[in-house]
One Martini backbone bead per residue (centre of mass of N, CA, C, O) as a GRO file, in nm:
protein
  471
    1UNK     BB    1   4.959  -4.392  -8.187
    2UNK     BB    2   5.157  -4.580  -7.956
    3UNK     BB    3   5.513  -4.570  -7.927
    4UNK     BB    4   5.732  -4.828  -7.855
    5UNK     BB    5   6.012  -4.842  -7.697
    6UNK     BB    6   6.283  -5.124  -7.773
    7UNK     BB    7   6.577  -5.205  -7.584
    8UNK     BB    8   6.867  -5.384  -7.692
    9UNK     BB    9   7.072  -5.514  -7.521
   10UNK     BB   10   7.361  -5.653  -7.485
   11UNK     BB   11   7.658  -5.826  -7.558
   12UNK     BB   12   7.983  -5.802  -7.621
   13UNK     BB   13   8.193  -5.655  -7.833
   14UNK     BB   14   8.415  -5.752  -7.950
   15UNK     BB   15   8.565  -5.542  -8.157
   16UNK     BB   16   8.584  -5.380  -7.866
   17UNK     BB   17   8.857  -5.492  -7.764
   18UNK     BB   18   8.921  -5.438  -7.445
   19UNK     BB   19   8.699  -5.231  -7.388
   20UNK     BB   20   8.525  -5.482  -7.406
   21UNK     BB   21   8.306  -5.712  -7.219
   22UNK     BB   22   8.087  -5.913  -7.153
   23UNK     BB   23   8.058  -5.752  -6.858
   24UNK     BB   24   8.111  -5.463  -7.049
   25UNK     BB   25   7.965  -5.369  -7.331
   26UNK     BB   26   7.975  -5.134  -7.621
   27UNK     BB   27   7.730  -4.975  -7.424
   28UNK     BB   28   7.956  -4.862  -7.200
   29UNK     BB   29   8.137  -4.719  -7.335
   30UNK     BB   30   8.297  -4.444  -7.382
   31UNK     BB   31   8.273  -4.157  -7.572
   32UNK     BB   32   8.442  -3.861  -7.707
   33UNK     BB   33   8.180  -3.733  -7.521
   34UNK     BB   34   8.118  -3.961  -7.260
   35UNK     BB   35   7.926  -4.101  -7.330
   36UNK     BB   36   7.693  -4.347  -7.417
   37UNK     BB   37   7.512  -4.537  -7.603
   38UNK     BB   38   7.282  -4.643  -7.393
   39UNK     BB   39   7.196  -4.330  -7.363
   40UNK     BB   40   7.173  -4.225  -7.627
   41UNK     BB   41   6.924  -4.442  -7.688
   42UNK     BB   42   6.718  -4.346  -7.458
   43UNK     BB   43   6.696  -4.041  -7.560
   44UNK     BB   44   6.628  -4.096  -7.821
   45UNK     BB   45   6.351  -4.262  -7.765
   46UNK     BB   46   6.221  -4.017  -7.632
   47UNK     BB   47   6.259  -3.785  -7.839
   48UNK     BB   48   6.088  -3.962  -8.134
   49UNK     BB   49   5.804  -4.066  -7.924
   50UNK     BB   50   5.709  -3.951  -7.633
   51UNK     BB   51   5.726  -4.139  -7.448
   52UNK     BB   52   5.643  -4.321  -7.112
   53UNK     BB   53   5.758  -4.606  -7.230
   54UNK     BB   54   6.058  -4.806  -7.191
   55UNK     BB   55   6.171  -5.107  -7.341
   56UNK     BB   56   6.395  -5.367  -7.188
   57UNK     BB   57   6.661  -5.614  -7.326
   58UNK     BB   58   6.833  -5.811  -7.105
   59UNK     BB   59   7.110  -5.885  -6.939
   60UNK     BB   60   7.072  -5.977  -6.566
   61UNK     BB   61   7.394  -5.831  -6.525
   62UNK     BB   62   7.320  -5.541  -6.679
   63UNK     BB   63   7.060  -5.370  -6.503
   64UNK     BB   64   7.254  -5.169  -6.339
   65UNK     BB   65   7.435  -5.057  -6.569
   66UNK     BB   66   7.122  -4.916  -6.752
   67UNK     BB   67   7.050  -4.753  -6.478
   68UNK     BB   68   7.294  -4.595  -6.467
   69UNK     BB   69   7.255  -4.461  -6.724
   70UNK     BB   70   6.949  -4.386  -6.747
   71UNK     BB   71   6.988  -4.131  -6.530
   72UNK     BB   72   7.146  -3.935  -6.686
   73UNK     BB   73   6.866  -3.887  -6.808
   74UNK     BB   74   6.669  -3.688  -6.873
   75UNK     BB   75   6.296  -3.678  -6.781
   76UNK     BB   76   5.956  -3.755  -6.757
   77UNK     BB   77   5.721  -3.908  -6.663
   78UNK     BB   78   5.783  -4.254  -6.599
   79UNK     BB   79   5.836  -4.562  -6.753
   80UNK     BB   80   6.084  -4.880  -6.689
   81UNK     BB   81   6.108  -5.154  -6.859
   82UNK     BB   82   6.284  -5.514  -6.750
   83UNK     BB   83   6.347  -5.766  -6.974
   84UNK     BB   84   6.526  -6.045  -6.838
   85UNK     BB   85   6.779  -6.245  -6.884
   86UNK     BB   86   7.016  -6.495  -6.835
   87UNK     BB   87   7.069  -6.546  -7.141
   88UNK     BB   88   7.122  -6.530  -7.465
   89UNK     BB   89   6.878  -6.586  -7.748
   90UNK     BB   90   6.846  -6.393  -7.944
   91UNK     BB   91   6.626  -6.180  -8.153
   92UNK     BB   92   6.371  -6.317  -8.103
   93UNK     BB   93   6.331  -6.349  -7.799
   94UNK     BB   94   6.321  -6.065  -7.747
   95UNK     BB   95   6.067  -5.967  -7.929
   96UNK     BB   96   5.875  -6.146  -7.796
   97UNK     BB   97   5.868  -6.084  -7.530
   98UNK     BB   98   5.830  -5.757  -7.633
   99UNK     BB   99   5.547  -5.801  -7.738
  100UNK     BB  100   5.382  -5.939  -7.496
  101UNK     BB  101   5.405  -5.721  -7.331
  102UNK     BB  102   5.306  -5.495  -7.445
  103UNK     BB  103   5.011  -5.614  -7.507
  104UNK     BB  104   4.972  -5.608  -7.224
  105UNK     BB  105   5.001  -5.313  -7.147
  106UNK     BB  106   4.918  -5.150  -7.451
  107UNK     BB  107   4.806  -5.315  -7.667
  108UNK     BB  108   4.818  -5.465  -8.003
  109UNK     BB  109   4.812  -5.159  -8.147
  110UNK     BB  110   5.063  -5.134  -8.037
  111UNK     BB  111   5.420  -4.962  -8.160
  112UNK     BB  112   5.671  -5.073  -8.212
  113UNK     BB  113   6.071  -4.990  -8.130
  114UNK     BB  114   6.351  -5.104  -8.223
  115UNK     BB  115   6.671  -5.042  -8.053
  116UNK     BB  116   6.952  -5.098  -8.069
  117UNK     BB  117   7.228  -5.021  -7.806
  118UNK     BB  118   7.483  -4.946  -8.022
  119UNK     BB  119   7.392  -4.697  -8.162
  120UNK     BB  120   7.482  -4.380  -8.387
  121UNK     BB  121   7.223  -4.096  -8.412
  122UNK     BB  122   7.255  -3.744  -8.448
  123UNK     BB  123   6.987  -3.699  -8.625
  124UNK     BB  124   6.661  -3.698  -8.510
  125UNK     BB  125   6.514  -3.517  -8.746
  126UNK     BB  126   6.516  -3.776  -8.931
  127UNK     BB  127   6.452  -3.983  -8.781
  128UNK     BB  128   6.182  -3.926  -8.702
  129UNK     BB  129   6.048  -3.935  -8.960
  130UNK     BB  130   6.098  -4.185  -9.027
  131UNK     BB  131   5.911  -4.300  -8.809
  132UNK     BB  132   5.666  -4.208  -8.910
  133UNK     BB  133   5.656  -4.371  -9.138
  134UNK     BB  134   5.672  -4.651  -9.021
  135UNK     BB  135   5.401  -4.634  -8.801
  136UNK     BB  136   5.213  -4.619  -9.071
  137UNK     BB  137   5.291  -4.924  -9.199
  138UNK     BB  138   5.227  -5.072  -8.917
  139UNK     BB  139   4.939  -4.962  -8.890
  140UNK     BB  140   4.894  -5.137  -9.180
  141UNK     BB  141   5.038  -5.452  -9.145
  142UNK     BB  142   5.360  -5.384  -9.120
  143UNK     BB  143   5.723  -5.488  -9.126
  144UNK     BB  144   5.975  -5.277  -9.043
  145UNK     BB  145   6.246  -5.178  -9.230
  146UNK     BB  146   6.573  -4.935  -9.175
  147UNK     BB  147   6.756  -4.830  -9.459
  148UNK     BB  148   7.116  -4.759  -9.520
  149UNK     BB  149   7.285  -4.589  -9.680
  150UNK     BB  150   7.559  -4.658  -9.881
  151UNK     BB  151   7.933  -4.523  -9.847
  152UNK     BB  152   8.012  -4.787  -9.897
  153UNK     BB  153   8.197  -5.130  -9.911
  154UNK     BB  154   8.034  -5.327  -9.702
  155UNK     BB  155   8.104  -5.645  -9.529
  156UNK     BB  156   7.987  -5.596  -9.224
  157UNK     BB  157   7.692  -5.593  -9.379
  158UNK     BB  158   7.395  -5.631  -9.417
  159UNK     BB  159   7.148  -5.646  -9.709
  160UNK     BB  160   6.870  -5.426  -9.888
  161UNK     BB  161   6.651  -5.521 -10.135
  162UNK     BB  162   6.461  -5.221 -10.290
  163UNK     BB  163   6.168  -5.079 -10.394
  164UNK     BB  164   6.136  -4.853 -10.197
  165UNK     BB  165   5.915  -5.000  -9.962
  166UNK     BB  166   6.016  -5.264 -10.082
  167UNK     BB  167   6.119  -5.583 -10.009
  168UNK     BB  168   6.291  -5.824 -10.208
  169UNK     BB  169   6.604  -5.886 -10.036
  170UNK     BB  170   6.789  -6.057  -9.798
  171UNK     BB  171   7.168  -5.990  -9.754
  172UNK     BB  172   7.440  -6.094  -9.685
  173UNK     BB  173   7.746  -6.064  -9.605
  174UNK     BB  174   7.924  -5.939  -9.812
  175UNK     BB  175   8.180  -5.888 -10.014
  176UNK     BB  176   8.334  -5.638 -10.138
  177UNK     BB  177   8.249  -5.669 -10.477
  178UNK     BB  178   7.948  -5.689 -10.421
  179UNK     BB  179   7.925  -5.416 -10.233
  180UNK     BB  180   8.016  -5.249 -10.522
  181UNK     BB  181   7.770  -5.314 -10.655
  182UNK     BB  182   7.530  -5.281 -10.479
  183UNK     BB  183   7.637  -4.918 -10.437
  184UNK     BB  184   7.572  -4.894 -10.799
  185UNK     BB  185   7.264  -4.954 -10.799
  186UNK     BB  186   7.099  -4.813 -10.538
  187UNK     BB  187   6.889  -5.094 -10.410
  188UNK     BB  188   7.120  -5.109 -10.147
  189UNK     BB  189   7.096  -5.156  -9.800
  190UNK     BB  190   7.161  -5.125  -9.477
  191UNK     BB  191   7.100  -5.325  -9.190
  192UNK     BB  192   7.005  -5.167  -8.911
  193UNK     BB  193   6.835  -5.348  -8.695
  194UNK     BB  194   6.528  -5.162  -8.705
  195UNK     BB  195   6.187  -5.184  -8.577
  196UNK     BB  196   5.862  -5.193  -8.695
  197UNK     BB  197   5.552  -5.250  -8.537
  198UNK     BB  198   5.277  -5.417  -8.417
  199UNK     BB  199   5.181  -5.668  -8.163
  200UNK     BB  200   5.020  -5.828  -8.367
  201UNK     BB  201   5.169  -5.869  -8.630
  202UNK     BB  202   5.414  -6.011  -8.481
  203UNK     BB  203   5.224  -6.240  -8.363
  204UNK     BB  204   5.135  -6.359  -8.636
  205UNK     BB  205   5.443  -6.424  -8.765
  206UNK     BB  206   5.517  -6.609  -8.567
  207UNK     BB  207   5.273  -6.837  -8.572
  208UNK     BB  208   5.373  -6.873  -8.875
  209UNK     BB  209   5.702  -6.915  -8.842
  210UNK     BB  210   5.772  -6.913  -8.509
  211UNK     BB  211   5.598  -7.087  -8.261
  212UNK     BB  212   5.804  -7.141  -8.067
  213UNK     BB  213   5.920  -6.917  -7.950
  214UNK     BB  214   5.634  -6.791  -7.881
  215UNK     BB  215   5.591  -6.991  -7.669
  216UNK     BB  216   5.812  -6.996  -7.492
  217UNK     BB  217   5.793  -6.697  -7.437
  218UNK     BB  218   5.492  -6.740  -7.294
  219UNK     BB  219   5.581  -6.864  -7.043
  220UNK     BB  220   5.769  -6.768  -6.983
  221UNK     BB  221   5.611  -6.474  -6.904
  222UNK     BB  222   5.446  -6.617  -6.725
  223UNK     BB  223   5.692  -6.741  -6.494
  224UNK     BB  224   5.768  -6.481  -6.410
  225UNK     BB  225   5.947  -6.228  -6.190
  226UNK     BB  226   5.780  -5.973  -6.044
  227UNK     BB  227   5.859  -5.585  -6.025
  228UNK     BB  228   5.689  -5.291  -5.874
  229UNK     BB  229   5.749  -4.958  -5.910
  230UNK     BB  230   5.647  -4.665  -5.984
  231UNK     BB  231   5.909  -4.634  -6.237
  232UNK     BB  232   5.948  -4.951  -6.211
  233UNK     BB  233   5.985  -5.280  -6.432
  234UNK     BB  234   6.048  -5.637  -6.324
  235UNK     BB  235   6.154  -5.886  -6.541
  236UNK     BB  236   6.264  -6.230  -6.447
  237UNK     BB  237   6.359  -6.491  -6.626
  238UNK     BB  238   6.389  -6.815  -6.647
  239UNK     BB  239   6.618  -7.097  -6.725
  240UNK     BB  240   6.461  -7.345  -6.743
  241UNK     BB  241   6.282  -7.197  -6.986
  242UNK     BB  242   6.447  -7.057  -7.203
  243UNK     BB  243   6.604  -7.275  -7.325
  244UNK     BB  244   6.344  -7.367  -7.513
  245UNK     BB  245   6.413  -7.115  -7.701
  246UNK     BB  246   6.499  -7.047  -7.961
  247UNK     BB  247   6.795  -7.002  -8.137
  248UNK     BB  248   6.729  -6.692  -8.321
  249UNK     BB  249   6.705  -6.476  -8.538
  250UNK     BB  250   6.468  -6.244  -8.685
  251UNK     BB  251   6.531  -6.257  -8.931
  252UNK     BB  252   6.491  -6.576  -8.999
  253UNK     BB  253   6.258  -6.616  -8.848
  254UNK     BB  254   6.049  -6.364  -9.019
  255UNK     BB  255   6.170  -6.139  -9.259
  256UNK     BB  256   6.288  -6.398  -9.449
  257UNK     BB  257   5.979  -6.462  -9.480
  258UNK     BB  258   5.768  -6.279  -9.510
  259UNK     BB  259   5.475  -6.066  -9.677
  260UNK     BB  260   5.507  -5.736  -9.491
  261UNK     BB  261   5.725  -5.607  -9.592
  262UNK     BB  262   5.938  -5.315  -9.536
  263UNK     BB  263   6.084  -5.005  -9.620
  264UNK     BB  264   6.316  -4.696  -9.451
  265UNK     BB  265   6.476  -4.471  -9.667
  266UNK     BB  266   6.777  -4.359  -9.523
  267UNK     BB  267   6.972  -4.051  -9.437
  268UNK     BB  268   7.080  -4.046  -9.200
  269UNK     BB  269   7.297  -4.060  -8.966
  270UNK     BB  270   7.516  -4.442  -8.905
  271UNK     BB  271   7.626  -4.632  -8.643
  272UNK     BB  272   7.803  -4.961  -8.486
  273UNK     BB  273   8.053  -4.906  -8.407
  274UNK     BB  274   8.189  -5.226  -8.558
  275UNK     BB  275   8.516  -5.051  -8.486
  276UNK     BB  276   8.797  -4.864  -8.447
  277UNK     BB  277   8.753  -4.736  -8.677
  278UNK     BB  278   8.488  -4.603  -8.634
  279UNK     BB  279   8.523  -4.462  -8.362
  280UNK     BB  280   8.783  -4.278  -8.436
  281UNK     BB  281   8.613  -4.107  -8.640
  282UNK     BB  282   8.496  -3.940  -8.373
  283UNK     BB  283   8.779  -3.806  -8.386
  284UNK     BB  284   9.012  -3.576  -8.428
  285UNK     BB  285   9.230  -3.515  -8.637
  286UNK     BB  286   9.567  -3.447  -8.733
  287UNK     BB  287   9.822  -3.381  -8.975
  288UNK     BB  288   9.879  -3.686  -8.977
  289UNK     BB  289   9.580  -3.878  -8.914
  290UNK     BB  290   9.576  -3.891  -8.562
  291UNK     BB  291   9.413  -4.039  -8.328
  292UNK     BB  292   9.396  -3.921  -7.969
  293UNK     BB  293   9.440  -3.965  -7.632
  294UNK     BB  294   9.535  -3.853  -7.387
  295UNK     BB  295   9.879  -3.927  -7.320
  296UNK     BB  296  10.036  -3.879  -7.583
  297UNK     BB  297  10.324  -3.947  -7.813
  298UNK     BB  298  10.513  -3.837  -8.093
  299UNK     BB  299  10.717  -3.973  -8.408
  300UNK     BB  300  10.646  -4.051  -8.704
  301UNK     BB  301  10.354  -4.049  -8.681
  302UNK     BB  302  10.041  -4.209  -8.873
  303UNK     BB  303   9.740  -4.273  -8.890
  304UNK     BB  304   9.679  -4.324  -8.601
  305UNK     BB  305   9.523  -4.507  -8.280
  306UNK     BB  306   9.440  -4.418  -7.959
  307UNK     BB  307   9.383  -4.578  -7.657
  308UNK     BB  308   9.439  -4.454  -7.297
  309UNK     BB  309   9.377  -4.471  -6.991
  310UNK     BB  310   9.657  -4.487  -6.745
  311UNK     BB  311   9.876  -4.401  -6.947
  312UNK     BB  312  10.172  -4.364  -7.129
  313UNK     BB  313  10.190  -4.328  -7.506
  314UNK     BB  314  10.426  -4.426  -7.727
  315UNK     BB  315  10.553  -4.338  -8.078
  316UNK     BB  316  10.750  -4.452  -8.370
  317UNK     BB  317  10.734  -4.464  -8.665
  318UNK     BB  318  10.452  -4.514  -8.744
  319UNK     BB  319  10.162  -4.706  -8.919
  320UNK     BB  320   9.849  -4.781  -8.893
  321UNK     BB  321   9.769  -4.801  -8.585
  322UNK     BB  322   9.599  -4.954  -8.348
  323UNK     BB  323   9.589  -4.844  -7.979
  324UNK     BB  324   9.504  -5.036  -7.697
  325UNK     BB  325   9.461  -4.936  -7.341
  326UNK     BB  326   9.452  -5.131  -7.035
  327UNK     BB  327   9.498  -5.257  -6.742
  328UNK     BB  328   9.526  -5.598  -6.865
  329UNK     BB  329   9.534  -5.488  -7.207
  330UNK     BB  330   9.693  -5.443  -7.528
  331UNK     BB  331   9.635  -5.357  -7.840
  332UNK     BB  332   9.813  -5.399  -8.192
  333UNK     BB  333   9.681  -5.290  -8.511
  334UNK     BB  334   9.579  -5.308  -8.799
  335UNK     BB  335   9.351  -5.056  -8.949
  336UNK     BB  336   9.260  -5.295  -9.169
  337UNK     BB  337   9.220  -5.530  -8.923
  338UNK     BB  338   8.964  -5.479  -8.695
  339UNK     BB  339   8.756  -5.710  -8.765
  340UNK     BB  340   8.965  -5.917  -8.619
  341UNK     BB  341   8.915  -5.862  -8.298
  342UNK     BB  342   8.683  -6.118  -8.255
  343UNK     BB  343   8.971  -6.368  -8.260
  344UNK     BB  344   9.028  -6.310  -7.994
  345UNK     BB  345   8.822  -6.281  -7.790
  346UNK     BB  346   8.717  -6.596  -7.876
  347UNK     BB  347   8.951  -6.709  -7.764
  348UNK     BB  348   8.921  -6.591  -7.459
  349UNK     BB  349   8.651  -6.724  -7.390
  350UNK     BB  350   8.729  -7.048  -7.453
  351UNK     BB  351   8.983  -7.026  -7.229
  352UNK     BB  352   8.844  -6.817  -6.969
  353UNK     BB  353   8.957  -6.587  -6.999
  354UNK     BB  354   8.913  -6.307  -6.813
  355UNK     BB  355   8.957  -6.057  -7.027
  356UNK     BB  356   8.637  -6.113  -7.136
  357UNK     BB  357   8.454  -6.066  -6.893
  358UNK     BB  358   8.677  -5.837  -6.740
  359UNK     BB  359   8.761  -5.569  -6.587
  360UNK     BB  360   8.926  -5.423  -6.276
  361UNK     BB  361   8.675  -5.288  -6.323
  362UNK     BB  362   8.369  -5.368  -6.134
  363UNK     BB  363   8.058  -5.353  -6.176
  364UNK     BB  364   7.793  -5.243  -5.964
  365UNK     BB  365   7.528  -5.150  -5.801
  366UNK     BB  366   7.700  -4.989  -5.519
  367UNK     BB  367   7.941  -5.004  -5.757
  368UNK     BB  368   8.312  -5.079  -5.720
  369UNK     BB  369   8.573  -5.275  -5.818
  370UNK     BB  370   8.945  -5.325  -5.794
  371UNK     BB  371   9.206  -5.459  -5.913
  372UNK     BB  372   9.550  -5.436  -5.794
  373UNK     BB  373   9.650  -5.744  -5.664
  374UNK     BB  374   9.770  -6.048  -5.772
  375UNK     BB  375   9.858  -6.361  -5.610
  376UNK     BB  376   9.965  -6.598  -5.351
  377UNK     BB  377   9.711  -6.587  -5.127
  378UNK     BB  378   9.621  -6.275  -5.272
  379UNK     BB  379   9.390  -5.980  -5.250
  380UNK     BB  380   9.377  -5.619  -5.415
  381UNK     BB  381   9.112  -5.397  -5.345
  382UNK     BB  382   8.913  -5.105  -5.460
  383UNK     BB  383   8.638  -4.956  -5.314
  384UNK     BB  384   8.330  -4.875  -5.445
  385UNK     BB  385   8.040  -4.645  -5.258
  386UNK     BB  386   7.737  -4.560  -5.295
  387UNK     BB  387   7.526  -4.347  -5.172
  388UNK     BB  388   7.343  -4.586  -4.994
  389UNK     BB  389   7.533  -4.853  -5.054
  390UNK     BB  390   7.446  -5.191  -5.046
  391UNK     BB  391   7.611  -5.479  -4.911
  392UNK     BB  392   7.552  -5.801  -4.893
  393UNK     BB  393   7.490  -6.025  -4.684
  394UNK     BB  394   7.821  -6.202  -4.626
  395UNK     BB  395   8.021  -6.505  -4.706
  396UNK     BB  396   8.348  -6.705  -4.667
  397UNK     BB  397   8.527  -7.004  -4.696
  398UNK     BB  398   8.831  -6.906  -4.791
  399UNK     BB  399   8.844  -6.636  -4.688
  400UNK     BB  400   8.993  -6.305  -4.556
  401UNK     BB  401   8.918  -5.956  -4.444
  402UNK     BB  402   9.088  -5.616  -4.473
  403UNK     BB  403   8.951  -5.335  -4.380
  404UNK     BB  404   8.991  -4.967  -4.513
  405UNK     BB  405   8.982  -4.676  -4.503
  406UNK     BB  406   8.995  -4.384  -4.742
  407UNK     BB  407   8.710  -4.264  -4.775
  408UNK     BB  408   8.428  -4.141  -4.562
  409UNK     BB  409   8.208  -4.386  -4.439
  410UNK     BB  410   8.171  -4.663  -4.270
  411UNK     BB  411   7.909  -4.943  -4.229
  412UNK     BB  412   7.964  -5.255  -4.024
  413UNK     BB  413   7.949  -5.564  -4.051
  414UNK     BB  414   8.081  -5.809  -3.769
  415UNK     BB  415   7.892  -6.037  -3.708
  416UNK     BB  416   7.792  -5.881  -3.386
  417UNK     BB  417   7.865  -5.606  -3.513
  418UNK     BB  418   7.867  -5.229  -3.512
  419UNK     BB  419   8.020  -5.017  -3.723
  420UNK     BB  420   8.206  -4.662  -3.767
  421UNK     BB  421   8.430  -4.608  -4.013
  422UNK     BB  422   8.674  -4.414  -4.074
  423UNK     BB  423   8.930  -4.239  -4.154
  424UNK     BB  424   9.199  -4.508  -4.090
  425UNK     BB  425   9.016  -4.745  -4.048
  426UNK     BB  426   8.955  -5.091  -3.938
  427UNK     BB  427   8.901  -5.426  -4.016
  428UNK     BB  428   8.830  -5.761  -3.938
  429UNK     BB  429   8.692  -6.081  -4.143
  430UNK     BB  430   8.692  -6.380  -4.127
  431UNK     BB  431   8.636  -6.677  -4.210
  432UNK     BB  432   8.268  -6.731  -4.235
  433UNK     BB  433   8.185  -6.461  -4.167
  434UNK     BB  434   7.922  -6.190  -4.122
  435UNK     BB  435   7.908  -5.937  -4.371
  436UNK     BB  436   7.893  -5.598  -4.440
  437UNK     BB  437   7.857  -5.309  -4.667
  438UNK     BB  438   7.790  -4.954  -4.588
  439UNK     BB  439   7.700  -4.591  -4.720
  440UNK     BB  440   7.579  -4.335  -4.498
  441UNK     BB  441   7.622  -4.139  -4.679
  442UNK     BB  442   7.712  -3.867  -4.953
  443UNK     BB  443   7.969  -3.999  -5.012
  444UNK     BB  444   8.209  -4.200  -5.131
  445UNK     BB  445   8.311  -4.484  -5.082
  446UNK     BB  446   8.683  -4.620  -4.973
  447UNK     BB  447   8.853  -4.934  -4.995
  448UNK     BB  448   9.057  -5.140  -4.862
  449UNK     BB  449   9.090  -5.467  -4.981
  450UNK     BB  450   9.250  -5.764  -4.801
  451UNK     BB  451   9.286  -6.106  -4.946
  452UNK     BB  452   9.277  -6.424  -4.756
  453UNK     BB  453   9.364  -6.746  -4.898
  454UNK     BB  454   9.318  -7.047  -5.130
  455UNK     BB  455   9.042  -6.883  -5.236
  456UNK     BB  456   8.962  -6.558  -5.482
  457UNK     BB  457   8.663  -6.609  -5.627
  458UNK     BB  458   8.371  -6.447  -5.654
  459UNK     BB  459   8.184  -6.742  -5.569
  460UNK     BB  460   8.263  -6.663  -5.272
  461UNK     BB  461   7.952  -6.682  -5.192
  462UNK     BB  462   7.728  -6.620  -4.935
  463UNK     BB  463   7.407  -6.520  -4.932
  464UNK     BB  464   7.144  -6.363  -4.693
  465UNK     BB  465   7.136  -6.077  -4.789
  466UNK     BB  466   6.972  -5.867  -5.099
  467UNK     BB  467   6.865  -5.519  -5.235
  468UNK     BB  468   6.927  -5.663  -5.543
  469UNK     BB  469   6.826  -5.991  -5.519
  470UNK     BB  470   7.038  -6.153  -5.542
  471UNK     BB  471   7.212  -6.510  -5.484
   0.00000   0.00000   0.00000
């Protein structure tokens, strides 16, 4: 029977804020061995399945740095299937639509596995195991979930009592002292968010238990546009039908409903690395049980976490503290207060500050810009373009740009010129006129950009052409 792997994207990863932000969340952060958790999960997907299909759904925003991530992955001839949420309304739609999808490509009987994208786990061969026995209970008609024996009383996760295979019930985060009845139990395990289940079961569980979901998932899927190329295919949701989805989680929506539910008592290592405080542990401690990132200095400093991208950080005489630093925020916390940081991101979501969406390195298709420095009517950016890598035909309103080159040879469209500017090359690009930027080398193109207007915010674009479909 053959498994597909369905991997959920997006999220915010609001508790490793500021190094995470709503449009660059927890599953792009690099871990301290360089990789991220989302192509971590996409190999692991491959290699516990065997699979030639890997089915993603994420949000419409994350989509190219998801390609981006995947691309790290060597794998053999297959094909990734990606659909895109206009906006996230929680696990049951997305499991939905991921449901309805395999049904049409691979048929009824083919066995979903769902794995969020944002878990670490690195001992590939008993999670295999575990996939085997799930793969089987749900070949006989179970919908199947994960369950991590728990090495602590943590009240950050929800929780499975099972008998065996069988799940008594599901119990949301408890607090410490029930979490640590939970653990001398023996009974219950962590919910690792983790299913498996046949196309049919789960379609059959919707349309009892949540057929609302299920119907308004089937109309998205049938009103969808989509783009098929050799080895990628994407499904892109519109807005104004997916509205009309119930969110609600599939725990709720089916799983705390179901009588066909399984659970497969796991023992491998895991974790949804779920606070600073669980990052830091993949660091080796110093003798003093400081975890550093390169270029910190300490003195009488103690069980400290540090994480700092562009400068020298020091401590002196401190103890028990996360400091995260990035270029444009700064987070200091007690490490045993760390999941209280996602009570500051959801403050600076609400009041819109840029800090929760963006950081001053914005990653693209073509490439990334980073913000260098605003003003009052003026906007520093240094451009980066991937070799091959073309910016969308476009106007501002707004402002005017002065491009330099500083690495590389630019191509650029300006008005009715077509230029090719090497190193210390520059052109000026005035408000209004239609102007593209391409990177028709082998290397990097780098070019700083210096913008003036009345208006500098991203959304004053109109775009007139565009290789990576965007409006």
């Amino acid at each position: 029977m053959k498994t597909v792997p369905v991997i959920l994207g997006g999220g915010a990863g609001s508790r490793l804020w500021p190094m995470s932000r709503q449009l660059h969340p927890k599953p792009f952060i690099p871990l301290p061995d360089g990789e991220t958790l989302i192509a971590k999960t996409y190999r692991r997907a491959l290699n516990v399945t065997g699979s030639d299909h890997v089915v993603t759904v994420t949000n419409r925003e994350l989509q190219f740095a998801t390609g981006d991530a995947y691309a790290t992955v060597e794998r053999a001839a297959g094909r990734d299937s990606f659909i895109l949420e206009p906006y996230g309304r929680d696990t049951a739609a997305a499991i939905a639509l991921a449901t309805l999808y395999v049904q049409e490509k691979e048929g009824e009987e083919a066995i979903l596995l769902v794995m969020p994208s944002d878990h670490l786990i690195e001992d590939e061969t008993r999670f295999r195991e575990s996939i085997c026995e799930a793969a089987a209970l749900a070949a006989n008609g179970a919908i199947v979930t994960f369950g991590i024996k728990p090495s602590r009383p943590e009240s950050g996760y929800g929780y499975i009592e099972a008998d065996g295979n069988d799940v008594v019930r599901f119990v949301e985060k408890p607090n410490t002292a029930t979490a640590q009845t939970f653990l001398e139990s023996g009974r219950f395990y962590w919910n690792s968010g983790m299913f498996c289940f046949s196309a049919a079961t789960m379609i059959a569980a919707m349309e009892k238990h949540c057929p609302d979901v299920l119907d308004g998932a089937r109309a998205c899927l049938g009103a969808a546009s989509r783009s098929e190329g050799p080895q990628r295919v994407t499904v892109e949701i519109g807005a104004d039908r997916f509205e009309n989805v119930p969110a609600i989680s599939v725990d709720y929506a089916v799983m705390e409903r179901a009588n066909n539910m399984k659970m497969v008592p796991c023992t491998f290592d895991w974790s949804d690395i779920g606070s600073w405080q669980a990052l830091s542990e993949l660091m080796p401690a110093d003798a003093q049980g400081n975890r550093f990132s390169p270029d910190v200095l300490s003195k009488g400093a103690s069980n400290c976490f540090v994480a700092a991208e562009d400068r020298l950080v020091s401590l002196v005489g401190v103890h028990d503290l996360v400091v995260v630093d990035t270029a444009d925020a700064l987070l200091v916390a007690d490490r045993n207060a760390t999941q209280d940081v996602k009570d500051i991101f959801n403050r600076l979501k609400e009041s819109g500050h840029e800090a929760a969406m963006l950081h001053r390195t914005v990653h693209r298709p073509w490439g990334s810009y980073t913000v260098l420095e605003t003003g009052p009517g003026f906007k520093i950016k240094r451009i980066e373009v991937k070799p091959g890598g073309r910016l969308s035909l476009q106007s501002h309103r707004h402002r005017s740009e002065h491009w330099v080159v500083v690495r590389g040879t630019a191509k650029v469209t300006n008005g009715p010129e077509m230029l090719l500017l090497e190193h210390n090359q520059s052109t000026y690009v005035p408000v209004g006129q239609k102007h593209r930027l391409e990177n028709p080398g082998t290397d990097i193109l780098a070019m700083i950009e210096v913008q003036c207007g009345d208006y500098l915010g991203e959304d004053d674009i109109e775009r007139y052409d565009d290789v990576y479909g965007r409006n």
